[in-house]
N, C-alpha and C positions, 0 to 999 in steps of 0.2 A: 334450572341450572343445568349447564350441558356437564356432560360426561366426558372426562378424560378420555383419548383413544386411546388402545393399546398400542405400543409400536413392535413391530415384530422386529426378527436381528435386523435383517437387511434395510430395515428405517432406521436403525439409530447406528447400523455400520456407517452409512451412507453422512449421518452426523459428526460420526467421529471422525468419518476421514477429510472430510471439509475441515474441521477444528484442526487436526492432522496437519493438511496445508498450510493452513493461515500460521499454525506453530514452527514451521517451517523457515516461512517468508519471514516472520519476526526472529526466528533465530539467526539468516543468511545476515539480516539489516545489521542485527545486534554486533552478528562478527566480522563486518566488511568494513563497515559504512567510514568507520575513523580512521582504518586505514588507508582505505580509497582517499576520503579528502587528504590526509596526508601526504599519499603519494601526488596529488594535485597540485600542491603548495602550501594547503594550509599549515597555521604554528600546530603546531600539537597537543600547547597550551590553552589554546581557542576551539580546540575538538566540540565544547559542551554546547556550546552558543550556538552549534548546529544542530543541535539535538534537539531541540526549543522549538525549531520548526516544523516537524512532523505532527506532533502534541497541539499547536496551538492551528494547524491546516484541519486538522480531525474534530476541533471545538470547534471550527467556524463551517465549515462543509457539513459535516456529518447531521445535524439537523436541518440542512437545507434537502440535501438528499431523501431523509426519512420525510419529510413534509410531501417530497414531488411522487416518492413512491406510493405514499399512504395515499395521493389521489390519481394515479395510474391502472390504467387495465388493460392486461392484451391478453395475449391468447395464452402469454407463459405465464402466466398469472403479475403478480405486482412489483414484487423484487426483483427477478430472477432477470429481466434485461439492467438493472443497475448492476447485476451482482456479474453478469457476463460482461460490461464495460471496462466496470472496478478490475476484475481481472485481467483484461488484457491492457488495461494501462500496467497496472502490476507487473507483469510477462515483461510486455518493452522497458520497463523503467529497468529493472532486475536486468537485462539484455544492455541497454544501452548505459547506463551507470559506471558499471566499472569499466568503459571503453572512454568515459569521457575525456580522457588524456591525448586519445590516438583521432581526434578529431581535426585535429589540425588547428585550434582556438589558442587562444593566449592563456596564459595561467590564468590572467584574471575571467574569461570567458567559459572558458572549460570548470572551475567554481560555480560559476554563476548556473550550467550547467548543471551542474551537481546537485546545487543546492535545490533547481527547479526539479530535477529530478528524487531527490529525494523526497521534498514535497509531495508529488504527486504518488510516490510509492505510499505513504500512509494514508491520503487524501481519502480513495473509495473506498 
């Protein structure tokens, strides 16, 4: 049986402030996202039915991902280029989201928009 490692501070700083981010990006989601669709067009009474989408992209991706990773190997080890992707989709979704209005699309396009983009904000 192997042995636990120790982690000294700056290994489990280095944990916390990843957790730190991700709590972050999930509280920006929690407190924009219905108003953004809102200010898009959506009713405000159909806010939930957008919410379904994030939840059910993360059960169907997220196993797909952990399968491609678990048979990956490069120099940065196994995760860590999924984990620098997921992030920069993250970065531009976060970036282009709440702009989706100033694009020049239709109500119904500029949604549609949205909607792909929120998706992909929980997706990696």
């Amino acid at each position: 049986m192997k042995q636990k490692p120790n982690l000294n501070f700056w290994k489990l700083w280095n944990l916390s402030f990843g957790f730190f981010g991700v709590q972050i990006a999930y509280a920006l989601q929690g407190a924009n996202i219905s108003r953004i669709f809102a200010t898009l067009g959506a009713d405000p009474h159909s806010l939930g039915y957008f919410w379904i989408l994030p939840p059910l992209m993360g059960l169907l991706v997220q196993p797909i991902v952990g399968t491609l990773s678990d048979k990956t190997w490069t120099r940065f080890g196994r995760r860590i280029p999924y984990l620098f992707v997921g992030a920069a989709f993250a970065v531009a979704v976060m970036c282009l989201l709440p702009n989706a209005g100033s694009f020049g699309l239709t109500i119904g396009g500029a949604m549609i928009f949205g909607l792909i983009a929120l998706m992909l904000l929980d997706t990696p």
